[in-house]
N, C-alpha and C positions, 0 to 999 in steps of 0.2 A: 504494500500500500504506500504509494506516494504520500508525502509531505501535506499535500494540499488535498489527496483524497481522503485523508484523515481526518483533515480540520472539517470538511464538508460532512465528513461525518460525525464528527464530535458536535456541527452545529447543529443537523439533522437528531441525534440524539438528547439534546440539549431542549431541542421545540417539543420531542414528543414527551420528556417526563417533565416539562415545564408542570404540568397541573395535576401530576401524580406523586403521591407519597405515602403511602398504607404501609408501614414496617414491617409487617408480617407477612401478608396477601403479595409486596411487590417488592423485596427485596430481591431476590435471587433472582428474579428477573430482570431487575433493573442491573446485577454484575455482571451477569451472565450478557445482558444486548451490550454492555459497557464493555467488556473482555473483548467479545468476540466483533462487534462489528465495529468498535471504536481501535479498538489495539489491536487488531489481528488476530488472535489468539487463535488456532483452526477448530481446537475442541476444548469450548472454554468449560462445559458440564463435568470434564475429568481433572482441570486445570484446578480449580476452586472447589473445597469443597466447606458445606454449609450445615450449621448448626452443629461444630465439634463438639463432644460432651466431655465436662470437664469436671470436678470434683472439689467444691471450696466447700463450703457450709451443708450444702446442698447441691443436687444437682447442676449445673450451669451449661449451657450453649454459646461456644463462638459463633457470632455470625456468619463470619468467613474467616477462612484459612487458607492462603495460597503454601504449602510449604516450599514450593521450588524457587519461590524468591524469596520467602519470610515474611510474609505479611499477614497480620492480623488487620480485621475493619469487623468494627462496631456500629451499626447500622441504626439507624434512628428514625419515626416518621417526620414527617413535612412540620411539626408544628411544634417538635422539643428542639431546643436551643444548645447546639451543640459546647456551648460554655458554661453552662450553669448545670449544676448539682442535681442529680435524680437518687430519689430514697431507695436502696437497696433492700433485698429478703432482711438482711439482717436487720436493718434500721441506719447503716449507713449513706451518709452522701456522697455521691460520685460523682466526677464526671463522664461522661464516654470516654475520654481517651483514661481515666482513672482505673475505669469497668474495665476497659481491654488492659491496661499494664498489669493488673490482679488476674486476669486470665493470663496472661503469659509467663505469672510465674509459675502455674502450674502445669507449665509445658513441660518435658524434659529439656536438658540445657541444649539441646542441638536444632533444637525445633523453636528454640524463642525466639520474635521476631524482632527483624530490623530497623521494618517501618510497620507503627500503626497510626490504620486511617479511620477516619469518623467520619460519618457521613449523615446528611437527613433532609438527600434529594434537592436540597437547594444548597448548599455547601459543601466539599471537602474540606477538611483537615488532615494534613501528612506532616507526623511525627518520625524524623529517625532519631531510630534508638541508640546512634551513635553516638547522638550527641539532647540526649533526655529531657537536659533542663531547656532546653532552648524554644526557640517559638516556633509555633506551630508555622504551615505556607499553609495559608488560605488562597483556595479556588471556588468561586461562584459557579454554579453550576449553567449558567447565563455567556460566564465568561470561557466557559471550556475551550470550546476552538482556538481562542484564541494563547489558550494557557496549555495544553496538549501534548505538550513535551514533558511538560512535570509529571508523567506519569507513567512515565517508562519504565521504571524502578519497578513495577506491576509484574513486567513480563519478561525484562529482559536479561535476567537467568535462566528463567523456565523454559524460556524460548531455545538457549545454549544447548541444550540435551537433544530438544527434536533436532535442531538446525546440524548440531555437530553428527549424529546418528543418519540426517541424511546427505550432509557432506563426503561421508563415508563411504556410504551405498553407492553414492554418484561417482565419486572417486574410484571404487572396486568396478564399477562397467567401463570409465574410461580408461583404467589398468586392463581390461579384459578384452577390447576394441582396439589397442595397441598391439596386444600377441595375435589376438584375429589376425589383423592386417600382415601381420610380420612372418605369420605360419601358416596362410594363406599365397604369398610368394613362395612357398618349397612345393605347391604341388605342381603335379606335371600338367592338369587341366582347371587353373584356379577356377574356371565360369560352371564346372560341370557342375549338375543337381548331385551326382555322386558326392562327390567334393566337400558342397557345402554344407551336409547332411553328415559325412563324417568329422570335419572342423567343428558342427556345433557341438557336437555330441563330445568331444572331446574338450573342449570349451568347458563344458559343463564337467567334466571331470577333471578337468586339472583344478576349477573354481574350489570343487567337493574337496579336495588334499589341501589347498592351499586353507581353506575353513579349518578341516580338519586337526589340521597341525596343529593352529594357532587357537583351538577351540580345547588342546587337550585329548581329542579324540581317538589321535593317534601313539596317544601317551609322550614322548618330548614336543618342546614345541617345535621344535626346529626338527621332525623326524624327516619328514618330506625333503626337504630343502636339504637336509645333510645325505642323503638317498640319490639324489639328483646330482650332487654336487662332487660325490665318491667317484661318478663318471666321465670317462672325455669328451666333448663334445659330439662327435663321432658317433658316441655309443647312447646317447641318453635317447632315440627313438626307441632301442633294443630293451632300456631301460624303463623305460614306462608303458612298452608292451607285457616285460615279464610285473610288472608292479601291476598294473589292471587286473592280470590272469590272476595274480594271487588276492587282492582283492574281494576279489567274487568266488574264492576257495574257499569252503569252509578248513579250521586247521587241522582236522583229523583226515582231510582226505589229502591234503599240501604233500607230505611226505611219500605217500602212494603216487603222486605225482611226479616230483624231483627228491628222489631220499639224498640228494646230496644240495640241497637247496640252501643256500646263502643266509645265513643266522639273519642280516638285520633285514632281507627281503621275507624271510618267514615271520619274523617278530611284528609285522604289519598286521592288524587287527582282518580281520572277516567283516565283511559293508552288507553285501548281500544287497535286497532291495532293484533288482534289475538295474542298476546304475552300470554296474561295469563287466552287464552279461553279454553285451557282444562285440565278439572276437573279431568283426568282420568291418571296422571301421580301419577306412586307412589313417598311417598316423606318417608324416613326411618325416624328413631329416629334417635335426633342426640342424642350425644354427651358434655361432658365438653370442650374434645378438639376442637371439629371440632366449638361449640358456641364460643370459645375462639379465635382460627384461624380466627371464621368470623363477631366479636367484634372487637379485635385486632388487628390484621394484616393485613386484608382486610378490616376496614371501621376506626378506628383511626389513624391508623399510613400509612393511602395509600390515596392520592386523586385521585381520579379518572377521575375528569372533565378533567386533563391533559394529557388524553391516547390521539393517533394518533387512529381512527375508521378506516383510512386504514391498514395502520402495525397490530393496534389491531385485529383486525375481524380476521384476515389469523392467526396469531400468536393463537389467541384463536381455532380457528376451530383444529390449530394442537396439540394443548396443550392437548384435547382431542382424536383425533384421534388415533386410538389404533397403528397404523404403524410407527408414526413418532414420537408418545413416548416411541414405543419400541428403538425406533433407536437415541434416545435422543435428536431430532433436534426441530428448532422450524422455520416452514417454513414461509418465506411473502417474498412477491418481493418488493424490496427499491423503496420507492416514486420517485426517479431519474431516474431509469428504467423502471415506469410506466408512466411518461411523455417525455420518447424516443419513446413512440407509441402515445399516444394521444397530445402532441406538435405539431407535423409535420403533423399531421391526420386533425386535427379544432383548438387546441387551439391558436397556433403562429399567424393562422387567425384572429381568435379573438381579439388576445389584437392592433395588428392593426388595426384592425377598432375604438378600442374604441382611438387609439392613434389618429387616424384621428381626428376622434369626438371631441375631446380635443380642438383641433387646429381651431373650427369653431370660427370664431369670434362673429357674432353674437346673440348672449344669446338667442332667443326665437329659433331661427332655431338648435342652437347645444345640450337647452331643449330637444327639440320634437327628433331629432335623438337620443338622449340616450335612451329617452323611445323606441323609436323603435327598441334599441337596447335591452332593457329589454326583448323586447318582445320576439327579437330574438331566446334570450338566453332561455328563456320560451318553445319558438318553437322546439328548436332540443331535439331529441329521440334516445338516446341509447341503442344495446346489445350488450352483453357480455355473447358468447353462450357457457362459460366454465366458469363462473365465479366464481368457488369456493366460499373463504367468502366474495366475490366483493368486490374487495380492487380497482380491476380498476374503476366498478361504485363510488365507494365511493370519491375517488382521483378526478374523473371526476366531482363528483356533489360539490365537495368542489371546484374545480378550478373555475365551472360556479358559484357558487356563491360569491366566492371570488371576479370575475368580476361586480354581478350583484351590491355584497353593493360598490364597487368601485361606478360603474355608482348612487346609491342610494345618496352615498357621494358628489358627485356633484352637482345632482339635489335639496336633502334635507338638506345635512352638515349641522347641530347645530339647526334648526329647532325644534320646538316640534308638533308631527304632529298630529291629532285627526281625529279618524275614518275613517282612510284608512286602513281596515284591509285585505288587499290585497296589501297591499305593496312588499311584498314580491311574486315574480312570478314563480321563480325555483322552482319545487316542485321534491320530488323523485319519485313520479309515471312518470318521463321521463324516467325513468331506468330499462331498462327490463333486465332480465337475466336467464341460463338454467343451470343447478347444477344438477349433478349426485345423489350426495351426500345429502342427508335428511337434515343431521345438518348442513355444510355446508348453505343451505339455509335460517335457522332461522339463524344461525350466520350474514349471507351477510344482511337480513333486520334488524336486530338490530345495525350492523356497520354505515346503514345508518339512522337512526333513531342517532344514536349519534351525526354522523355528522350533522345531518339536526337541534338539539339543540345546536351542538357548535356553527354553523354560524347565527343561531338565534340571539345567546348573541350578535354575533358583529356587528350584524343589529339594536339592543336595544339600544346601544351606540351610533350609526350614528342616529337613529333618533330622537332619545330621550324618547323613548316610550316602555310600558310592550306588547311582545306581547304573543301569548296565543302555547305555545309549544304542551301540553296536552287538550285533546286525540291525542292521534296518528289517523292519515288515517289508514286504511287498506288495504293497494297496496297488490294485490297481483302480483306484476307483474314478481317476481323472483319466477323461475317452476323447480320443480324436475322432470329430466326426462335425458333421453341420447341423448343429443342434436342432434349424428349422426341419430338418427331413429326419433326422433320430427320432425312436421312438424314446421320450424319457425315461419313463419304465424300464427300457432296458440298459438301463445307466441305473436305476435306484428306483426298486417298488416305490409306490408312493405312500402305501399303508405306512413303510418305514420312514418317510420322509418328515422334517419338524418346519422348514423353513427354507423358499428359494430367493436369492439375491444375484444381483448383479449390476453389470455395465455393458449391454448389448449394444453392438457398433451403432455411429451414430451417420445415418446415411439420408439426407433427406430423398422422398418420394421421389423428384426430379433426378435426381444423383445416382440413382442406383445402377449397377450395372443389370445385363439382359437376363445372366442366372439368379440374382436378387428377385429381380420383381417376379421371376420363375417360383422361388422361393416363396415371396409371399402371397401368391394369388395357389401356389399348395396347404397353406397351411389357412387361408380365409376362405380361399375361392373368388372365382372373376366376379366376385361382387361391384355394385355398380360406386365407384370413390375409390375402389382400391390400388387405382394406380397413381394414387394423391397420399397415403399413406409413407410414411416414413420407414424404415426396415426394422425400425424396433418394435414397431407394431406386432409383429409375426411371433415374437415373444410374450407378449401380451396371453393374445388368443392360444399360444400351444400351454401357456402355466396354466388358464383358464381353464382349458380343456383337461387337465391334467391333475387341478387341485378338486376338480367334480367329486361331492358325498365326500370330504375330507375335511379337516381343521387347520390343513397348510396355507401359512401366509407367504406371502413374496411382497418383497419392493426391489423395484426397478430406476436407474440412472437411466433418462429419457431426453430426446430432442424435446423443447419445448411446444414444438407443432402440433403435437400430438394432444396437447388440451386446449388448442385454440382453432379460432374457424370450423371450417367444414371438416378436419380431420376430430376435433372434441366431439361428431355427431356418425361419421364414416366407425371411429372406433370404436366407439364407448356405449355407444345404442344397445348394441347387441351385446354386449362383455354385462351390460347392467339387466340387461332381459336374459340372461343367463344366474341372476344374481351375486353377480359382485357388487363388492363394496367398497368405496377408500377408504382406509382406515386413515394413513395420514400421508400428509404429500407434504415437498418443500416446493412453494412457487419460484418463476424463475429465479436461479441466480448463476454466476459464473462459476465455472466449472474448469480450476485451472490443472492441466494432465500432462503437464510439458515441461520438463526441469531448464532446456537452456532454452526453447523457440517462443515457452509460456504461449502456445497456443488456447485461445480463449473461448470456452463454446458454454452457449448459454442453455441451461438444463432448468429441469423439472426432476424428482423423486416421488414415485408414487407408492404408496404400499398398501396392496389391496389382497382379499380374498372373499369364498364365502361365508364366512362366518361374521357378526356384527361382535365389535368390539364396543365395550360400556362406552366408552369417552375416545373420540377420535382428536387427533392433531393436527393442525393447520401451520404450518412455517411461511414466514413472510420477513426477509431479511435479516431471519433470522429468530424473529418475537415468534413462540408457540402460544398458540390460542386452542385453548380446547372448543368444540363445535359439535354444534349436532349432527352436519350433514356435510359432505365433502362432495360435491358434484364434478363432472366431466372436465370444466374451465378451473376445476381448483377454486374454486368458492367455494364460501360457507350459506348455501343455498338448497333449493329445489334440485330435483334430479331433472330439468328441463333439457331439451334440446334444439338449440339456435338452429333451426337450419334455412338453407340458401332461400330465398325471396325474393320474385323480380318485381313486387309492387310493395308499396310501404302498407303495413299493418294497420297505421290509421293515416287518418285526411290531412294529409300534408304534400307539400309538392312533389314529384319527386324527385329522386337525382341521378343522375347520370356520369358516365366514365367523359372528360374531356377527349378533344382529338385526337383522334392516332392518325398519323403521318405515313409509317410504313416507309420511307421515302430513301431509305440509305442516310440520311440526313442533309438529303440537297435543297428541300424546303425549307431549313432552318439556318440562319445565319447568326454570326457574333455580331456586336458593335461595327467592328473592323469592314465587316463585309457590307454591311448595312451603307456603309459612308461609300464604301466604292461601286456598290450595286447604284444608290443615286448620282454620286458623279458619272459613271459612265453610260448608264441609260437612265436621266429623270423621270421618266414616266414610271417607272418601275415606284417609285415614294408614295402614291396611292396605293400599292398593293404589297407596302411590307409594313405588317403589324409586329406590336409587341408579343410576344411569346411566352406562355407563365407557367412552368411545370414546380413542382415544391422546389426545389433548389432553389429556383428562380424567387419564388415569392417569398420562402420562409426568410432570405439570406440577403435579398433585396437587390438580387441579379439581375442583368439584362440578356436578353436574349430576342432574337427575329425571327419571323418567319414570313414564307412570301405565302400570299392568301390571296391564292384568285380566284375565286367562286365567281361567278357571273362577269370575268373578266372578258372579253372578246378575242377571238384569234386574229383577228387584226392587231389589234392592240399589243399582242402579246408577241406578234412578230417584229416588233418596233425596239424590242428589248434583247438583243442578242445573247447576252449574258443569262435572262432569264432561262429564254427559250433553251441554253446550255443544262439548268439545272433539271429543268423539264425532260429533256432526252435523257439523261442520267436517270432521274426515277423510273422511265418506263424501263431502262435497262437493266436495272436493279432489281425491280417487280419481275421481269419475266424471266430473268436466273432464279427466283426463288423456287424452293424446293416447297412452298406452300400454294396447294390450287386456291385457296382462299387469299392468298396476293399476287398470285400469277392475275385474277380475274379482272384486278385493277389497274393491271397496265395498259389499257384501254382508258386511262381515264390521267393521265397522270402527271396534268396540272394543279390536284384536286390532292386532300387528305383519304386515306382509306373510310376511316368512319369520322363525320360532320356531324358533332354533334352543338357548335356554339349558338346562343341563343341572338336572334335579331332585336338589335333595338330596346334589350332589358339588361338590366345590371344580373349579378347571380353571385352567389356564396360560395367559393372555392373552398374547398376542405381537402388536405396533401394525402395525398395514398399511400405516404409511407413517410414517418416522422420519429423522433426519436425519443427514445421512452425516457429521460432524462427531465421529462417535461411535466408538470403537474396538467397544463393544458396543454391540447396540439392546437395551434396557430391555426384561426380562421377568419376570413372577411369577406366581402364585398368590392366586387371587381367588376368592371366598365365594361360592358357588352364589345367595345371595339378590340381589346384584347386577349388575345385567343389562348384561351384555357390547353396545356398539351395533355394526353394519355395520363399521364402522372398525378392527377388531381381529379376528383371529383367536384361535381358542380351543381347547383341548386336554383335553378334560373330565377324563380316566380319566391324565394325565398325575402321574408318579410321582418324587421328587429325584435318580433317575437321568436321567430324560427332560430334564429342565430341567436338571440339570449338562451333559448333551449340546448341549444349542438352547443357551445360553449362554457355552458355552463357543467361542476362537476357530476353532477348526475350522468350526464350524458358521457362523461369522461371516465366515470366509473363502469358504466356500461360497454362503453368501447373498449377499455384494459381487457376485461373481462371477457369477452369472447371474439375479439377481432383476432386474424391472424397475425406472425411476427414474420419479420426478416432479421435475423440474429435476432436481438432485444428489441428492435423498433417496431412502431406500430404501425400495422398495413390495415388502414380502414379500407372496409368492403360493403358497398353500396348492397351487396343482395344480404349480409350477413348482420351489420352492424347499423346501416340507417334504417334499411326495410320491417328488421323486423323490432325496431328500438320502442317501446310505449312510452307512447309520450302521454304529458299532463290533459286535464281537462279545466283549466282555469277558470275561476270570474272573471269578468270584465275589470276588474278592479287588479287581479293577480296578474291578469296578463300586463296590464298597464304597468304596473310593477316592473315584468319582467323586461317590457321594452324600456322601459326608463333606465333600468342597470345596462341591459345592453348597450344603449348609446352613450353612458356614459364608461365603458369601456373602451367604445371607437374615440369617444372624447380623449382618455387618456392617455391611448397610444398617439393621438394627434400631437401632445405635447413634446415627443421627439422625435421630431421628422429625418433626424438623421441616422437615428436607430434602427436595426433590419427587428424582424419580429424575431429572430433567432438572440438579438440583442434580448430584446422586451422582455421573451418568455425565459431566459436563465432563471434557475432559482437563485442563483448568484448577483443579476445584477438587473433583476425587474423592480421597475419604477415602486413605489411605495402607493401614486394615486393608481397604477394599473392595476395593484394587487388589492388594493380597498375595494376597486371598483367590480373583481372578482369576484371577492368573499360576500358583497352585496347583490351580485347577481347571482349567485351560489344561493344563496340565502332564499331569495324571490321562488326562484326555481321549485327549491328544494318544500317553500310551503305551497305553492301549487300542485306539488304532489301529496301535501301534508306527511313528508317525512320529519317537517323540522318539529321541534328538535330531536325527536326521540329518533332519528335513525338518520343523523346527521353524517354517522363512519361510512367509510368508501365498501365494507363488508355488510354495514346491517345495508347501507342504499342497493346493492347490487343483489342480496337477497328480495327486499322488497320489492323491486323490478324485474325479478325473476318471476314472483307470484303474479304482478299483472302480464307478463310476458303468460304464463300458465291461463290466466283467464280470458285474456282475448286469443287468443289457441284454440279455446275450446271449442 
């Protein structure tokens, strides 16, 4: 997050808790949007945790507890004074920062904090405890944005573990993408699919020795490296062919093998796990360099034990991949954003329960539920039917065991325990998954083989005991195959199944290649929309189809398309007349999956099944809102369906698509051309109009075009230059590969479709605008200047009609189910005006509403040099334009009688979902 995206959002956070402050009800929400969408934090509900119990007199609760930076905060409503004395249990006075320094000394000494902050919604105070007596720094919570740096001390140790953990990761693929390269030059056919199918695979086995080592697994650390290094250059191919074989020897059969086999090549452990079963991979000669790279660089001066096996797996799989190293990127999806779907999905469940547990009093009875809780966690089965290099199984199977040595901690803490070699119950054969992609898949089971030794070590320490890492199991339960055409079932009954997630490629409709849309018109059928569907869709309907008479939930990382327009009604019709349900969705946000290109793709998370969950989740920048009802567009509404409309629902004018040209772009001129078209044929200056598509209008551009409807060919022979641009279009028209513009080359002085009105002004509205916007830019525009394709237009449109479409009602309604381009809004005349309800006013409301409207046009008048792109910033829009908004908001809003009670952007788009349901009927 830049500098300045920050501050935008510390002011944005700043506006919306201005007139909240309930200490109980809206604490933890209030750190938790503060953490995460102010400071970056990726997963701020792990980061903080709330309500620590502590031991003085009585019971007591920290409000919050960061330990990774040491902060304590003591939380206060909007109306206690964060200076003045509050009467304790006991009968003493305190203050809040008094309250927190008596909770910190009941810390242990390594956990007392640094800094503690008080707070109470309209203030901070930060106390460091370096320096105790000293005064507090007061920040308003008013003044935030602009004070926003003082509060980095929040994060940024905590921040040092993830960042350094995935410095590591990143680091170990581009150590791994160097020997690629370098031991890719020794084969005899570097381009062959042989070739590159043995380098991966080998790839992947040196990664496993080089882990190995450094992990202890191999018993020294330096085993590997001093094994490699006993040899001459010359011999080390010979070398790590007889080191594979053995390997994958169990040791009782090693000597049946070579009874004269070489003590430190036999003293190598047994891996087993299919990693180094086949013999039939070529391995070249190396090299000085590449022995040197992979001594050196890769096993002295790199530890390995400290790679992330989620980040790593994706980062290595790409490091490899021939696509995304051409393109220099290195793809994985941030562990923050992979606990936005499995959070909300099981794990938030989870650690409530165990939070419960906790709380039992009785030692034999809150025993026995842990274990039962062990067992639990043992119970549930995951897929992941796109899992790439399973970075979500990985993430997932680190979470559940994360919980399981918690629970292990409880029951065994400091014990030394003897012959319970089943201590451990998480196993990764819960982890099923379906990968396209061949390497991808031995990537994903080695990711989890790393993981499943990292969590080992931290289970050796809790219990005090060696347990036995090596051999590997042999899961094979991660399948190459195309998930849309597998039958899932035969990857994992579903009786046995607890839970499917993922990140299915994100392809829009338009984009797809030929076996794609093959793909999903198998798995929907040529139903009529389905080739406007995006390719994740095809995942939707086979979970659908597959969670049938079950209690399996799934959520899915999604194109945003897929809940807006005509695909929220193409998809979701039938998924919801099948009976699903959203349980919870996050609305759009970015979705960063790219460690150096940071490519940026704007998502949606949905998690749905048949089964009704008590209390569903709504995410919106982050704020969870519990709701009743989670419909198709991701509102907290009706289960309604928008769909396409070529006449407006009620009696209003209506609106139409601006001109489409078709033309190559020979009827449209710059400035530049405009000046030389009238210097060199004047006649031609009656027939070049201004030209207005949204660029044009939003930004305050100029732009030409020549408009000869009812021109003469005489007239039009008199203009050399024109008649040039004229043969260009028809010659443009009939190369085209469309008979619907082939048919207009017969015409082609003329626009394809004429739609500007004669002789009326009319309401331009942009067809595609940027979501950045509280309102999208609309006005009234001069009959003589020609509206292009890129805008809609409203001819017979009246200062009531435009106080309406401008106002946020109607802006609310537009978010809500018009389609996007990336994040921007693509307003759609059959989708978003046709079928929009509008008000039924008094004479008196509507007066009203014209009176705001004009005084809107009034107050954009007041800066004639501003483009509307100026106007509408939230940054730097005038103060009378924004009055004049909030007043015609206002107007609006009681002509529908939503004010006040349903004045939010979710209760009004619910609202107008119900009359949308009653004039429907």
């Amino acid at each position: 997050m830049t500098e300045r995206e920050q501050k935008a959002a510390a002011k944005k956070f700043a506006e919306y808790w201005a007139d909240k402050g309930y200490e109980k009800g809206e604490s933890q929400t209030f750190w938790l949007d503060f953490l995460g969408n102010v400071l970056g934090v990726e997963d701020p509900k792990t980061f903080i945790k709330f309500e620590e119990k502590i031991k003085i007199d009585r019971a007591s609760f920290i409000d919050g507890h960061i330990r990774a930076t040491n902060v304590i905060i003591e939380q206060k409503s909007a109306k206690k004074d964060l200076g003045k004395a509050i009467r304790q249990s006991d009968g003493s006075l305190l203050t809040p920062f008094e309250q927190a320094k008596r909770y910190s000394m009941e810390l242990p000494y390594s956990e007392r904090p640094r800094w503690i902050v008080t707070c109470n919604f309209r203030e901070f105070r930060i106390y460091d405890m370096e320096n105790p007596r000293g005064e507090a720094q007061r920040i308003l919570l008013k003044d935030l944005s602009k004070e926003i740096y003082c509060f980095q001390f929040l994060v940024d140790v905590g921040n040092e573990a993830i960042k350094h953990e995935m410095e590591v990761s990143i680091k170990a693929g581009e150590l791994v993408g160097v020997l690629y390269e370098e031991i890719l030059k020794q084969y005899n056919d570097p381009t062959a699919e042989s070739t590159l199918k043995s380098l991966n695979k080998l790839c992947v086995r040196l990664v496993f020795c080089l882990y190995a080592e450094d992990s202890g697994l191999f018993g020294s650390h330096t085993k590997f490296h001093d094994y490699v290094k006993s040899y001459a250059v010359r011999d080390v191919r010979r070398a790590l062919i007889d080191l594979f074989r053995v390997l994958d020897m169990p040791e009782e059969k090693r000597r049946e093998y070579d009874p004269y086999m070489d003590e430190t090549l036999a003293s190598f452990p047994y891996v087993n796990g299919g990693l180094f079963a086949d013999e039939d991979i070529e391995i070249p000669n190396f090299n000085e360099k590449i022995v040197s790279l992979l001594l050196s660089n890769a096993s002295e001066n790199f530890d390995w034990s400290e790679i992330s096996p989620t980040i790593f797996g994706a980062v290595f799989e790409s490091t490899l991949n021939p696509e995304t190293r051409r393109s220099g990127g290195m793809h994985y999806t941030s562990i923050g954003n992979i606990h936005k779907v499995i959070d909300p999905l099981f794990l938030d469940g989870l650690h409530a329960e165990l939070e419960e547990i906790k709380e039992i009093r009785a030692e034999k009875t809150r025993v026995q539920r842990l274990r039962d809780f062990q067992n639990k966690l043992a119970s549930l089965t995951f897929l992941d039917p796109a899992c790439g290099s399973g970075n979500f199984l990985t993430e997932t199977y680190l979470s559940l065991r994360r919980l399981e040595n918690e629970v292990l901690k409880l029951i065994h803490g400091g014990q030394v325990l003897m012959g319970l070699d089943d201590i451990i119950k998480v196993s990764i054969g819960q982890f099923y998954g379906i990968e396209i992609n061949d390497f991808a898949v031995t990537v994903a089971k080695t990711a989890l083989w790393i993981a499943e030794s990292q969590m080992m070590k931290q289970t050796e320490e809790i219990v005090n005991m060696s347990l036995n890492f090596l051999p590997l199991h042999s899961y094979a339960n991660i399948v190459e195959g195309n998930a849309l055409r597998l039958d899932w079932e035969s990857v994992v009954a579903k009786e046995k199944l607890s839970y499917i997630m993922g990140n299915p490629p994100f392809v829009g409709g338009m984009l797809m290649s030929r076996s794609q849309k093959e793909d999903i018109i198998a798995v929907i059928g040529d139903v009529k929309g389905v080739g406007e569907l995006d390719y994740v869709a095809g995942w939707y309907y086979k979970a659908t189809a597959y969670i049938a008479n079950t209690k399996i939930e799934a959520a899915f990382v999604s194109t945003n398309s897929i809940c807006q327009g005509q695909q929220a009604v193409t998809l979701w019709k039938p998924l919801f007349e099948q009976g699903v349900k959203i349980q919870f969705a996050y609305r759009t946000f970015r979705w960063d999956s790219e460690a150096s290109l940071k490519a940026h793709v704007h998502c949606i998370i949905v998690g749905f099944s048949l089964i009704d969950r008590e209390r569903k989740v709504l995410y919106d920048n982050e704020r969870a809102r519990y709701v009743g009802n989670i419909n198709s567009y991701l509102s907290d509404a009706l289960n309604v369906f928008v769909e396409s409309r070529s006449k407006p629902l009620c009696c209003v004018p209506a609106m139409h698509f601006g001109n489409m040209p078709r033309d190559g772009g020979n009827l449209i001129l710059s400035e530049e051309e405009r000046q030389y078209f009238i210097q060199k044929n004047p006649c031609s200056e009656h027939w070049i109009r201004e030209y207005l598509g949204a660029e044009e209008f939003i930004n305050n551009k100029k732009r030409y075009c020549l408009w000869l409807l009812n021109v003469s060919p005489a007239d039009l022979r008199k203009a050399p230059l024109v008649m040039e641009r004229i043969k260009a279009v028809r010659e443009f028209r009939l190369s085209s590969k469309a008979s619907a513009t082939r048919k207009f080359a017969d015409r082609p002085s003329l626009f394809c479709q004429i739609t500007q009105p004669q002789n009326v002004d009319y309401l331009l509205i942009p067809a595609v605008s940027s979501e950045r916007r509280k309102y999208v830019p609309i006005g009234f525009i001069k009959s003589s200047v020609i509206a292009s394709n890129l805008v809609q237009i409203v001819p017979e449109a009246t200062l009531f009609h435009f106080g309406v479409l401008t106002s946020n009602v109607h802006m609310a309604w537009m978010r809500a189910v018009c389609g996007r381009l990336k994040s921007d809004y693509r307003y759609s005349k059959d989708i978003v005006y046709n079928n929009f309800p509008w008000p039924t006013p008094t004479e008196k409301q509507k007066e009203m509403i014209e009176q705001t409207a004009q005084e809107i046009l009034n107050a954009r008048a007041l800066y004639p040099d501003s483009s509307l792109a100026d106007l509408y910033d939230e940054l730097t829009m005038p103060v009378e334009l924004r009055r004049a908004h909030q007043q015609n908001d206002r107007a609006v809003m009681e002509a529908y009688g939503f004010w006040p009670d349903y004045n939010s952007e979710s209760a009004c788009v619910s609202e107008l979902m119900k009359l949308y349901q009653e004039l429907t009927k």
